[in-house]
VMD Tcl script that builds the backbone (N, CA, C; Angstrom):
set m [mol new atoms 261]
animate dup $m
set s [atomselect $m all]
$s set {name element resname resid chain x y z} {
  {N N UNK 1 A 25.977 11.309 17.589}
  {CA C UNK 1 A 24.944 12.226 17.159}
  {C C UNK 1 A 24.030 12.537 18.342}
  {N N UNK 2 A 23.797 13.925 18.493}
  {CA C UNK 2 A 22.731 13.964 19.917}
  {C C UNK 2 A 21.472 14.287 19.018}
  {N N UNK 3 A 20.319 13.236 19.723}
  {CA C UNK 3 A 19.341 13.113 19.383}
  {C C UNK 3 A 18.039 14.158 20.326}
  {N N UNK 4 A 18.638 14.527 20.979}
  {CA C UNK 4 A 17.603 15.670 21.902}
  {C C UNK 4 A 16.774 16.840 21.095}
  {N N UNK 5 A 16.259 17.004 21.125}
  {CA C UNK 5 A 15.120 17.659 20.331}
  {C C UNK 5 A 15.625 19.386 20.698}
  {N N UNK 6 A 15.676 19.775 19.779}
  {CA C UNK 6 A 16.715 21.541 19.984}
  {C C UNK 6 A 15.242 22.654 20.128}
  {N N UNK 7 A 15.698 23.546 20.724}
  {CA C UNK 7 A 14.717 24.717 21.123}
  {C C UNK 7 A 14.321 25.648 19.616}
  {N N UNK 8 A 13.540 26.026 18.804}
  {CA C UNK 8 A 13.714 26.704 17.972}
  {C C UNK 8 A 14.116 27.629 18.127}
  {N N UNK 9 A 15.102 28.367 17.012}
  {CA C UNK 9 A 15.206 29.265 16.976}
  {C C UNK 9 A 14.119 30.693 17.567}
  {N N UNK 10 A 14.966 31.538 18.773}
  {CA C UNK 10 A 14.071 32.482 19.104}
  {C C UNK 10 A 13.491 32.002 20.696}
  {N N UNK 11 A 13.179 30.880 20.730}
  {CA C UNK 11 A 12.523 30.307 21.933}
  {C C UNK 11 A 12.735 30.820 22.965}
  {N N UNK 12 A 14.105 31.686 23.423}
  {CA C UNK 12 A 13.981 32.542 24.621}
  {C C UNK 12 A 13.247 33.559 24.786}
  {N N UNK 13 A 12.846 34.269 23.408}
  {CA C UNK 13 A 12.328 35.609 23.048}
  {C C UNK 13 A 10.666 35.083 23.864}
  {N N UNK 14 A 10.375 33.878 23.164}
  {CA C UNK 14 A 9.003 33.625 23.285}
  {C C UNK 14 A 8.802 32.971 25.191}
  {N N UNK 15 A 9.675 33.106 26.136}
  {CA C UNK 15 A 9.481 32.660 27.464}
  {C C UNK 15 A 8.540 33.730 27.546}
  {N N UNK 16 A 7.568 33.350 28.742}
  {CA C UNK 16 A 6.761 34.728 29.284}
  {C C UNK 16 A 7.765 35.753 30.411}
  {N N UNK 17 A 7.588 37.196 30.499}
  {CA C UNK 17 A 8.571 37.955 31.038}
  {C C UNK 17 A 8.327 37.531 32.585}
  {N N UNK 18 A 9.127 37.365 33.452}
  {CA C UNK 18 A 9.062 37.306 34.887}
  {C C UNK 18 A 8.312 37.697 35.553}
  {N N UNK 19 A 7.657 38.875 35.356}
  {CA C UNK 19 A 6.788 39.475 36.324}
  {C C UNK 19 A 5.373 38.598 35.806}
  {N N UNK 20 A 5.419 37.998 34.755}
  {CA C UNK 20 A 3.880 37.819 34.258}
  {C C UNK 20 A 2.687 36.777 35.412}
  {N N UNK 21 A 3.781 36.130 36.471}
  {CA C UNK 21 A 3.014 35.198 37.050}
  {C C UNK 21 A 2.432 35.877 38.010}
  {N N UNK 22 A 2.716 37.263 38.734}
  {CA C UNK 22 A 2.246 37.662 39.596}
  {C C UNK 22 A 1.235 38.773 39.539}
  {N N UNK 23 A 0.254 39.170 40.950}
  {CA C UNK 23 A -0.533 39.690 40.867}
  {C C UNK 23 A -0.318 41.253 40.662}
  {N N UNK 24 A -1.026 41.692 40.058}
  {CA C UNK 24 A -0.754 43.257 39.549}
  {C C UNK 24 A -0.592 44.138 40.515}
  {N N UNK 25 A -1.119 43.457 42.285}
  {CA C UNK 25 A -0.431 44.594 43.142}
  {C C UNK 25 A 0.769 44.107 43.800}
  {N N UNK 26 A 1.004 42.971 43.112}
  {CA C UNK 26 A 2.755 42.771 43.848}
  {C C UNK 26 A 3.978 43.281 42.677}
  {N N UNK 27 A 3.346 43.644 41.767}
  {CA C UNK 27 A 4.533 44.001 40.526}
  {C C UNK 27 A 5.227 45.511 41.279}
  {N N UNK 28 A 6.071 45.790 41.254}
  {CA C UNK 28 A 6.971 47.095 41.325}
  {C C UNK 28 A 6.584 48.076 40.414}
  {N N UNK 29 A 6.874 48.860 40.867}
  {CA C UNK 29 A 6.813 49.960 39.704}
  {C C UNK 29 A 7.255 49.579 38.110}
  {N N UNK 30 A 8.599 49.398 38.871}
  {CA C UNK 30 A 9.221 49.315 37.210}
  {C C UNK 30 A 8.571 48.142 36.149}
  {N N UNK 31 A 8.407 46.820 37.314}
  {CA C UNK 31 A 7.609 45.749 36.427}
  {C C UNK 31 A 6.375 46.498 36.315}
  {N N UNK 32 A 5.770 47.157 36.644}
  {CA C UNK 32 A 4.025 47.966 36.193}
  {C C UNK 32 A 4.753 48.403 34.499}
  {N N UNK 33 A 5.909 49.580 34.546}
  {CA C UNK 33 A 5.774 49.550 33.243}
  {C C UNK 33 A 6.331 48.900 32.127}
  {N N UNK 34 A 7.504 47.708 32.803}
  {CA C UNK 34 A 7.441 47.270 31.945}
  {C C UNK 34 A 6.487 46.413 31.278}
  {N N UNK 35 A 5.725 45.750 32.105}
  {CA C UNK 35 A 4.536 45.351 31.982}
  {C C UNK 35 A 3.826 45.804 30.575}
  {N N UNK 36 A 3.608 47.340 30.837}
  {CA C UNK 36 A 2.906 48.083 29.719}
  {C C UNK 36 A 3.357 48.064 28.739}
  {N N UNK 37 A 4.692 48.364 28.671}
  {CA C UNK 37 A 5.466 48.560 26.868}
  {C C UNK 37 A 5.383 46.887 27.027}
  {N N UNK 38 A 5.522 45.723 27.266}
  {CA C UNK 38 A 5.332 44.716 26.993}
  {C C UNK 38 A 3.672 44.567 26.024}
  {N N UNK 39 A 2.605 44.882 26.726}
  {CA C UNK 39 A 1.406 44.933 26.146}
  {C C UNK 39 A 1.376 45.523 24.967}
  {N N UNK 40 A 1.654 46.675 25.126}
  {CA C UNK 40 A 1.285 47.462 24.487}
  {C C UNK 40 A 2.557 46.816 22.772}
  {N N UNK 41 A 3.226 46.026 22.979}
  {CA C UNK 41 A 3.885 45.401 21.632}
  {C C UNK 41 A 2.848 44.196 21.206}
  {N N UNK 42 A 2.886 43.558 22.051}
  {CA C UNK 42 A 2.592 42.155 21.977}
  {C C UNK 42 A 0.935 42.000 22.306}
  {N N UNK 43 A 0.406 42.793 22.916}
  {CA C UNK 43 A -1.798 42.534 23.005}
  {C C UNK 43 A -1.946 43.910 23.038}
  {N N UNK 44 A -1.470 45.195 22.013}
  {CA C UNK 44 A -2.666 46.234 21.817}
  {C C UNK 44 A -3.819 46.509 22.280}
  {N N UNK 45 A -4.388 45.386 21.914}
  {CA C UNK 45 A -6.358 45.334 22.014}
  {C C UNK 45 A -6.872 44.844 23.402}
  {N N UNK 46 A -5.582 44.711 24.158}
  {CA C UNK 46 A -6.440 44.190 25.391}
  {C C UNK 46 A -6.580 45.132 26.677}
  {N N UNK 47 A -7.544 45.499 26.477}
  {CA C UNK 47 A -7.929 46.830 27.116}
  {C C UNK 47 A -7.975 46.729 28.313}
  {N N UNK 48 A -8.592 45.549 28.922}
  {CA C UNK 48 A -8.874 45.192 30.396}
  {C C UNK 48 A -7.680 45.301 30.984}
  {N N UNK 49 A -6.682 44.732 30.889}
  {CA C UNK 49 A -5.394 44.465 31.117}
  {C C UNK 49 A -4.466 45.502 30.926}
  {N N UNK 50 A -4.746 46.663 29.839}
  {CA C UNK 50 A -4.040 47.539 30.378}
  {C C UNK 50 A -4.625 48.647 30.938}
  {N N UNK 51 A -5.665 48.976 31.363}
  {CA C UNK 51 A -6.662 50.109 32.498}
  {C C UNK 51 A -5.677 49.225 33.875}
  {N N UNK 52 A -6.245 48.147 33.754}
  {CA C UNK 52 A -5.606 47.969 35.510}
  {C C UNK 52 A -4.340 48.099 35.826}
  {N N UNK 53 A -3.170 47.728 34.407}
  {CA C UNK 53 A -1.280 48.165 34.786}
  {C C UNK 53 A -1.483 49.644 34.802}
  {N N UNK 54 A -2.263 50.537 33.832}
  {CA C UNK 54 A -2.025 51.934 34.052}
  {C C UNK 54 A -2.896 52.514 35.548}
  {N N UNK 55 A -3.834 51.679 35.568}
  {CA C UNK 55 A -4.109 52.811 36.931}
  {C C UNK 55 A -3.388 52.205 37.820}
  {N N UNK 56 A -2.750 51.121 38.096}
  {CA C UNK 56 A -2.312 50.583 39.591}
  {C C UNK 56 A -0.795 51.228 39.644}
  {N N UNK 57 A -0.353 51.748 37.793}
  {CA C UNK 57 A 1.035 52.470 37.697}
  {C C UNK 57 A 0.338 53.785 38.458}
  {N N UNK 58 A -0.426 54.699 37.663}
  {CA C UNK 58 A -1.012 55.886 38.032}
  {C C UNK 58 A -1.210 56.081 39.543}
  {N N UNK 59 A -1.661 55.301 40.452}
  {CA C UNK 59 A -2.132 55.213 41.808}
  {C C UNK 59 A -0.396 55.146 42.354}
  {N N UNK 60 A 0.232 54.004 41.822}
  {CA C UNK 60 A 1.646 53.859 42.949}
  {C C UNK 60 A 2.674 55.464 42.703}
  {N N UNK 61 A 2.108 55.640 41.217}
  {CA C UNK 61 A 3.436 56.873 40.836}
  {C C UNK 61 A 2.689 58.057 41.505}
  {N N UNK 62 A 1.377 58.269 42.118}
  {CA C UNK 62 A 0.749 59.562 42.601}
  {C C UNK 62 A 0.879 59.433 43.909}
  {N N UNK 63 A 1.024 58.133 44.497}
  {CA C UNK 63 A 0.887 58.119 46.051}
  {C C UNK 63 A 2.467 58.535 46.578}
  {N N UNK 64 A 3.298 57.545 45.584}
  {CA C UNK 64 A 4.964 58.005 45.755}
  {C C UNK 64 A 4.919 59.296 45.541}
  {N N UNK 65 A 4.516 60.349 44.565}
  {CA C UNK 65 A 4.834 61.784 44.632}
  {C C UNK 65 A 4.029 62.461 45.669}
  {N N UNK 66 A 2.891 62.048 46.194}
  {CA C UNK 66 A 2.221 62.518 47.455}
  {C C UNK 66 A 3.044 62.783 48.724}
  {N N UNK 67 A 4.174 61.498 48.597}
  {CA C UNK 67 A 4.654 61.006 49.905}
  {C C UNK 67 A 5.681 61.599 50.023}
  {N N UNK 68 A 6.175 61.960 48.612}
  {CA C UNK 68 A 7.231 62.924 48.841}
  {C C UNK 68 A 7.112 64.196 49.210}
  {N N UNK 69 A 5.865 64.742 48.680}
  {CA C UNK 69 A 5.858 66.879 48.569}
  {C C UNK 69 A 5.611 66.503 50.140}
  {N N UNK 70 A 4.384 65.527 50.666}
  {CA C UNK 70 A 4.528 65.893 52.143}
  {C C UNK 70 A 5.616 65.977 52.911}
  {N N UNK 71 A 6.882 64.847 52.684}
  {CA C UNK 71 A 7.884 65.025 53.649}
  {C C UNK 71 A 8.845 66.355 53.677}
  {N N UNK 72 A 8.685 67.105 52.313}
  {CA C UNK 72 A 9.384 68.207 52.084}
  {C C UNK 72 A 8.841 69.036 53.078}
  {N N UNK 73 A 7.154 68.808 52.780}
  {CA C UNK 73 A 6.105 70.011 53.102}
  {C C UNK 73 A 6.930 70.214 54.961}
  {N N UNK 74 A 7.007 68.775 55.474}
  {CA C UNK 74 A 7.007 68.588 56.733}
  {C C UNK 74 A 8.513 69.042 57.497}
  {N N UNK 75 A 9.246 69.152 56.580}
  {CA C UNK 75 A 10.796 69.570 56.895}
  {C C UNK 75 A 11.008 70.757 56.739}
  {N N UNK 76 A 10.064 71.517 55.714}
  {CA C UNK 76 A 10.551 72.881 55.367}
  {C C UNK 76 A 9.981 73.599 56.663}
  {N N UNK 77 A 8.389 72.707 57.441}
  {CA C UNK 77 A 7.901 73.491 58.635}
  {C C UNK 77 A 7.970 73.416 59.437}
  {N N UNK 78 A 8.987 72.119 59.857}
  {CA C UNK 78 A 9.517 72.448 61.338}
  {C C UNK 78 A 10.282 73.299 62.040}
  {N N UNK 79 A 9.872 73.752 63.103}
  {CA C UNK 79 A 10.089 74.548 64.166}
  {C C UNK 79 A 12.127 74.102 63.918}
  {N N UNK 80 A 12.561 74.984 64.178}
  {CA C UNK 80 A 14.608 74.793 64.864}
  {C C UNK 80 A 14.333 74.044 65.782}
  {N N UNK 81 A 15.005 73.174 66.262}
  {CA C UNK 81 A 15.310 72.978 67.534}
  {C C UNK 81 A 16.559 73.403 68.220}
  {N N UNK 82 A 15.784 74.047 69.480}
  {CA C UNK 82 A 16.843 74.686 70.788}
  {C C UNK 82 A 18.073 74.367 70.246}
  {N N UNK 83 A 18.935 75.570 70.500}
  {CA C UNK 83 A 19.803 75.179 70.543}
  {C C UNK 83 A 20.492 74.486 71.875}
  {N N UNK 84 A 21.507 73.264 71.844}
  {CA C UNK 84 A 21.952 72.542 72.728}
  {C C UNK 84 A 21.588 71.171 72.961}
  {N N UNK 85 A 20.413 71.063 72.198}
  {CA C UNK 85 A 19.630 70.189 72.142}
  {C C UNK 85 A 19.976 69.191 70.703}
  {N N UNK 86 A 20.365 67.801 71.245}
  {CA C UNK 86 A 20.383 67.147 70.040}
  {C C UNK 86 A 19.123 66.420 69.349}
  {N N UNK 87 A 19.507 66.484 68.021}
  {CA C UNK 87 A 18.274 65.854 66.761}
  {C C UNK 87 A 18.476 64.462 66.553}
}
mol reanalyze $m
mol bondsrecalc $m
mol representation Tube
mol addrep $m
């Protein structure tokens, strides 16, 4: 008979999610939202906690689309180069 004391039923469900130990500016994007639909099931009401996943999402997802229109901006206006001349 094994006498070891068994996990209840569910007990994986209830681990905390991976990203939860770290600081809100080392999470990734994707952990930012999963982060959120996590909250937003499981602490609704905790407001503090989700202003800072949505703006630190809001800030990384505006700076990434910043970073992009500029590099377009910056390719669509460069000059040709000479021909003969390698790029």
């Amino acid at each position: 008979m094994n006498s070891a004391p068994r996990a209840a039923p569910g007990a994986a469900d209830r681990r905390p999610p991976r990203w939860a130990g770290k600081p809100v500016s080392r999470l990734t994007t994707g952990e930012l939202a999963e982060a959120l639909a996590y909250l937003e099931r499981h602490r609704p009401d905790d407001d503090v906690l989700g202003r800072a996943l949505a703006g630190e999402f809001a800030r990384r997802t505006a700076a990434a689309e910043f970073a992009r229109r500029a590099t377009d901006r910056a390719r669509s206006e460069a000059p040709d180069a000479p021909r003969g001349t390698a790029q």
